[in-house]
N, C-alpha and C positions, 0 to 999 in steps of 0.2 A: 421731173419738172425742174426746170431752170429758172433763178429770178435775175432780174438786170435793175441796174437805177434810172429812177425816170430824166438822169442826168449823165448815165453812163450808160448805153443801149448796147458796149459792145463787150461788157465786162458781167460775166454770170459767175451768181453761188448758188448754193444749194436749198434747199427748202429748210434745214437745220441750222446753214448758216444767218440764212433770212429770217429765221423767227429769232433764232436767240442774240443776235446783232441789230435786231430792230430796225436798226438806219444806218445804211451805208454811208464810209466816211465822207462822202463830196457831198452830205447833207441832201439829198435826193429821196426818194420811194421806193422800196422793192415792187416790180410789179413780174407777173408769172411770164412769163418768154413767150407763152400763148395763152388765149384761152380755148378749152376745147368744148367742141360744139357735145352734150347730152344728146343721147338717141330721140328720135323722133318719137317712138315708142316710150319711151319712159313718161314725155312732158305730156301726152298725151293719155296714160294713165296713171296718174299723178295720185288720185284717188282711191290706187290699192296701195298705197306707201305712207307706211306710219310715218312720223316726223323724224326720228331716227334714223330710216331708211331713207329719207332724202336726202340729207347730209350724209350719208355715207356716200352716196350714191353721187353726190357734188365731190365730195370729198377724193375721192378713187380716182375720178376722172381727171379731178383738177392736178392731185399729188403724183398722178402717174408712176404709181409704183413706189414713190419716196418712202413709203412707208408699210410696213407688211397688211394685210389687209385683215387678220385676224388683231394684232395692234390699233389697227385706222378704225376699227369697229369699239373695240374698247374706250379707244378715248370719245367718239362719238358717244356713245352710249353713256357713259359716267358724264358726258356735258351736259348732253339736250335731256334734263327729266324734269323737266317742264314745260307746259302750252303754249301755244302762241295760239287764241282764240279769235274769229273774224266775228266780229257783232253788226246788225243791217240795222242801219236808222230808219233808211226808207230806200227803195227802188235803185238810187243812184248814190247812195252813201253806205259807206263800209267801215267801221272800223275794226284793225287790227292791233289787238290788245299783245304789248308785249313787256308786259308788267308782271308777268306772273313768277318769275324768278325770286332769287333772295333777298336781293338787293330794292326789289319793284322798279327796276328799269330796264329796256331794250339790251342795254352794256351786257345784263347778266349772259347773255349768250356770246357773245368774244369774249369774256371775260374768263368762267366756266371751260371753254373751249382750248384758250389760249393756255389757260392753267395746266391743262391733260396733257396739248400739246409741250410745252415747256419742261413738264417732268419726264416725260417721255424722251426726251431729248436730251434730259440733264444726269440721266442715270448715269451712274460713276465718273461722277467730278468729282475730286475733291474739296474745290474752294467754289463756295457761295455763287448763286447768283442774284444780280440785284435789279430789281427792276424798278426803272423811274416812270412815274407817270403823273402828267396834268391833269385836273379835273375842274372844267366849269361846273359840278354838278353832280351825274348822275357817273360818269366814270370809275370815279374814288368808291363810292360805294361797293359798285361790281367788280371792281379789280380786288379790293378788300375782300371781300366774300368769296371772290374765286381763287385767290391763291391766300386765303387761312390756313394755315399750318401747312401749308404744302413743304416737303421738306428736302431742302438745301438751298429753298429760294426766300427772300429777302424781298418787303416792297416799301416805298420811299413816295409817299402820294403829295405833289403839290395841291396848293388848291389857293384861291383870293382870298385873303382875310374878307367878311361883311357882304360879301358875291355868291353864296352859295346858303339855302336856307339851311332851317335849323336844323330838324331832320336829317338832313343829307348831310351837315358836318358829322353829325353823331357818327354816321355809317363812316363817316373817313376818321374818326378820334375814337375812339372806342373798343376798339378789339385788342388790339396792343398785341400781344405774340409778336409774329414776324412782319407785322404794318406797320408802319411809321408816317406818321401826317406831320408836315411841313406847311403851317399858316404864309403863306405870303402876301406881303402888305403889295399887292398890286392887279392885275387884273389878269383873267385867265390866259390872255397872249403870253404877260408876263413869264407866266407859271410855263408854257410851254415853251418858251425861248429859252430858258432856264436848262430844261430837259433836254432839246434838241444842243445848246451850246457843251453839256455832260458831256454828249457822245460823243466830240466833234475835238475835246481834248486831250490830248496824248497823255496828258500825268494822270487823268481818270481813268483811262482804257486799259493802262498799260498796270494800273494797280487792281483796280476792278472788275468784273466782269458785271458788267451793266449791259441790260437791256431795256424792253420799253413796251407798254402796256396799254398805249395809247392807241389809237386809228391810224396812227403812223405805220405800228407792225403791224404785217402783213395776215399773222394767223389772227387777226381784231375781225377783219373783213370777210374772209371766208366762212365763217358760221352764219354770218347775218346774212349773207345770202340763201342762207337755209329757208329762213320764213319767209322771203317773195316766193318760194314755189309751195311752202306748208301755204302760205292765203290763198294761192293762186285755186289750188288746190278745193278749199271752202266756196269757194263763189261758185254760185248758179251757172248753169252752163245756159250761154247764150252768143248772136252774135255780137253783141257789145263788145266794143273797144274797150280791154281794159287800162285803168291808169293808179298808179302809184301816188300818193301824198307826202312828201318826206318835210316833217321840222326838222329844217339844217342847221346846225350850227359849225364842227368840224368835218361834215360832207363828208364820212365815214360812210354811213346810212345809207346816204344816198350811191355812193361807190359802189357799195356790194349789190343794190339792186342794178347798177348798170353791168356789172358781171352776171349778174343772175340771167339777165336778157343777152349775153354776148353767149351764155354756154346754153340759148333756147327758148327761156321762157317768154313767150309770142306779150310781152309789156309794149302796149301799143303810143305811151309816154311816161315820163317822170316831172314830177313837181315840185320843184325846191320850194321850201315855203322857209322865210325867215321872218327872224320880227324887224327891227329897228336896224342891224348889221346885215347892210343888203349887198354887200359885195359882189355876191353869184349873180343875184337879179339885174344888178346893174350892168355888170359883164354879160349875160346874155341880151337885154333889149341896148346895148352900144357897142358890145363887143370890146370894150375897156376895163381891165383890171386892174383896181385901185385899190390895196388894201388900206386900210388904215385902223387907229386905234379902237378899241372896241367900245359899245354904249349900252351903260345897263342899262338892261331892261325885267320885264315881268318875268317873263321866256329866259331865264340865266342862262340854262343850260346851252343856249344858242348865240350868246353874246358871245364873239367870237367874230373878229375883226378880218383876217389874213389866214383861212380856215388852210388848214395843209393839204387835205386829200384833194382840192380840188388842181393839185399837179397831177394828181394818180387821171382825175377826168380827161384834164387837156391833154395826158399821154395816151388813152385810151382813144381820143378822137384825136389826133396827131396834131395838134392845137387848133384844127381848124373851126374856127366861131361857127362857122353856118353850118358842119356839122354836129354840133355840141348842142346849136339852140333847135336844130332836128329835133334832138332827142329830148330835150328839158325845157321847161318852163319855169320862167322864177316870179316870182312874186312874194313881196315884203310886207308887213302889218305894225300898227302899233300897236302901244297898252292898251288905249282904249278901244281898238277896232277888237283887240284880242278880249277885253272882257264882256265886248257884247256879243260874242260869239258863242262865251262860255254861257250867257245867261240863256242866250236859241237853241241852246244845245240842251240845256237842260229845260226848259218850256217846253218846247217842243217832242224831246223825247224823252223824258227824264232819263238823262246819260249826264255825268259829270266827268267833262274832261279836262285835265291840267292844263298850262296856260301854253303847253307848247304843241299840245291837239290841236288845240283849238286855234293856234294859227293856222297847221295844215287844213283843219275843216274850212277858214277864209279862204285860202289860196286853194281848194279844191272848185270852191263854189264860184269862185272866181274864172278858175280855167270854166267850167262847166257853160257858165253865162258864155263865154266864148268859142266852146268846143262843143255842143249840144251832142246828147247821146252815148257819152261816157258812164262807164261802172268805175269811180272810183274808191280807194281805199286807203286810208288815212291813215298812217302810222299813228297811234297811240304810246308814245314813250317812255312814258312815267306814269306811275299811280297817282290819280290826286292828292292824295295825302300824303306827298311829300312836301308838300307846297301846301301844308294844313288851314296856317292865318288868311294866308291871302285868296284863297279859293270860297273858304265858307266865309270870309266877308264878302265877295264876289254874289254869291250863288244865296248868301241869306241861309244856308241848310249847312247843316253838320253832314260831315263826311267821314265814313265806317274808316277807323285805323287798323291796319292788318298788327296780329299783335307780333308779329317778325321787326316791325319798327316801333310800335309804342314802347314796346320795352327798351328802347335805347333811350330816349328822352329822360329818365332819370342816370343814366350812365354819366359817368363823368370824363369829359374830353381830356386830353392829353395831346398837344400838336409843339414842335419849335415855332419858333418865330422865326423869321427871315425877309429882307428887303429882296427886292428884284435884280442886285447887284448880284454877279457871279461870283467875283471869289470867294462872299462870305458862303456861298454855298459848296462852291469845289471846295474849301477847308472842313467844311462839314460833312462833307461824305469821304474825306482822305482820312476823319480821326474816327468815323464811325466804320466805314468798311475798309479801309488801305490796308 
């Protein structure tokens, strides 16, 4: 399998160069040269295949050989050893809980994945690799925790100063070995303009070997389309339409589910759900794309202004709007729509979900009022207890801490400081890694 940029369609590298180069120089996306269709047979007994055997089985198909398959097995297998569980509200509600990782976020499976992938590929270099990565959130974490000690790689995690809760900083200030968290005084665009301007400079490249560990590279996306066919899989067999709920924030998420439907799996729609930064929504009901500066909200992890993957979409559907708004619907929430959602959700079903469920639960309910008939299924992103203060002030109820994160809470941070200007950062990575 060939990758091309979503800015150079006539220019191919390799699936080794695409992951460990993360972003082609013209600033662009790797995207696969095809996607290939899954047998009709497989999607249809989906139900004798462990979760491991799914992603291999995507895996094989998509790598076409890249990779020997007793190898492509291994790295599979040392990723995915955790669930991704579907939980039923009621009848027409799903959720798919994918919190069960290290980290207690969706990330941990690109993250995990990416990390097997990267060592496998980095076996006998001499000199470091380093990988840069932005985090609104829940990123930093999983990129943390999947490449802990991994060795001969290096990771460099930005993130917002004051924009990412407490909990979730700990996950990115805390491990120390081969992690390094860079506080940035500005917003998570910031942090990832930062990252993307790294790659795109010649005195970095040419000293460094930098890569990137974000939804940008390309091995982020292909695990996460593991679990639309692990949920597909959990649901009741019926005629029901089924439909995906994705909280978007850098439209990763929702990315690998539109791969997951291009290599078979019969997803009858997708659901952008954002909060407050509605960019997608507003590009699909105008068909204008307007990014602009991002707006905190309760939903961090989706504050995200000028989300990047959503070039990987528009090359996907060859930028045509009315095919795009085919296949997605979008729909936007505020804080306040977002915590009365989280209190019906917990009324109703005693289920507590984080603030960024529980916009995909509005924006599900919302298609629904308009699509009658749908089996939807909500991405669940995050554990609630990452988002500890703000949830049980919401909810009036204490929420169980997994003790994989209370134990960081007395750990003590350790991050740089740094403005949103680039050179003090390109001097920062030429005296730490040049």
């Amino acid at each position: 399998m060939r990758f091309y940029s979503t800015k150079n369609k006539s220019k191919f590298v390799s699936l080794q160069e695409a992951v460990l180069k993360g972003l082609p120089e013209d600033n662009g996306l790797y995207m696969p040269e095809s996607i290939p269709q899954l047998p009709e047979s497989f999607v249809k007994n989906l139900k004798n295949y462990s979760f491991q055997e799914i992603g291999f089985e995507v895996c094989k198909s998509l790598f076409d050989g890249a990779i020997p398959e007793n190898d492509l097995w291994d790295i599979v297998e040392k990723s995915i050893t955790f669930p991704a569980p579907v939980v039923k509200l009621d009848d027409q509600t799903y959720i798919l809980e994918l919190f069960h990782g290290p980290s207690l976020a969706f990330k941990d499976f690109g993250a995990r994945f990416m990390a097997q992938l990267m060592s496998y590929f980095n076996r006998g270099e001499d000199k470091e690799l380093v990988i840069l990565v932005a985090t609104s959130g829940d990123t930093g974490g999983a990129v943390a925790a999947g490449f802990y000690k991994t060795p001969g790689i290096r990771v460099v995690i930005l993130y917002p100063s004051g924009k990412v809760s407490h909990l979730q900083e700990k996950q990115l200030t805390t491990l120390g070995e081969n992690v390094t968290a860079i506080e940035v005084a500005g917003t998570f665009d910031d942090c990832q303009a930062l990252v993307k301007q790294a790659f795109l400079d010649e005195d970095l490249t040419r000293s460094i070997r930098l890569s990137s560990a974000n939804s940008i590279n390309i091995a982020r996306l292909v695990p996460q389309s593991f679990y639309y066919f692990e949920a597909y899989k959990q649901l009741e067999a019926d005629e029901r339409p089924v439909v995906f709920c994705i909280p978007s924030g850098n439209f990763g998420n929702l990315t690998a589910g539109l791969f997951a439907k291009k290599m078979g799996l019969p997803v009858h729609r997708f659901i952008a759900a954002t909060n407050a930064n509605d960019v997608v929504p507003e590009y699909l009901n105008t068909g204008i794309y307007s990014p602009r500066p991002s707006t905190p909200t309760l939903s961090n992890a989706m504050d995200v202004g000028n989300p990047s993957n959503f070039a990987r979409t528009l090359d996907l559907y060859r930028s045509t709007w009315n095919n795009i708004k085919n296949e997605i619907s979008g729909y936007s929430f505020n804080d306040a729509e977002t915590k009365t959602a989280m209190r019906e959700v917990f009324q109703k079903h005693n289920y507590i979900m984080d603030p960024h469920g529980a916009v995909g639960y509005l924006a599900l309910r919302q298609f629904q009022r308009e699509y009658a008939g749908a089996k939807g299924v909500v991405l669940e992103t995050a554990h609630p207890s990452k988002f500890l203060p703000g949830v049980e002030a919401i909810l009036q109820t204490s929420v169980a801490v997994p003790e994989r994160l209370a134990v960081l809470s007395q750990k003590e941070k350790q991050a740089w400081q740094l403005g949103a200007a680039f050179h003090p950062f390109k001097s920062w990575l030429l005296e730490s890694f040049g």
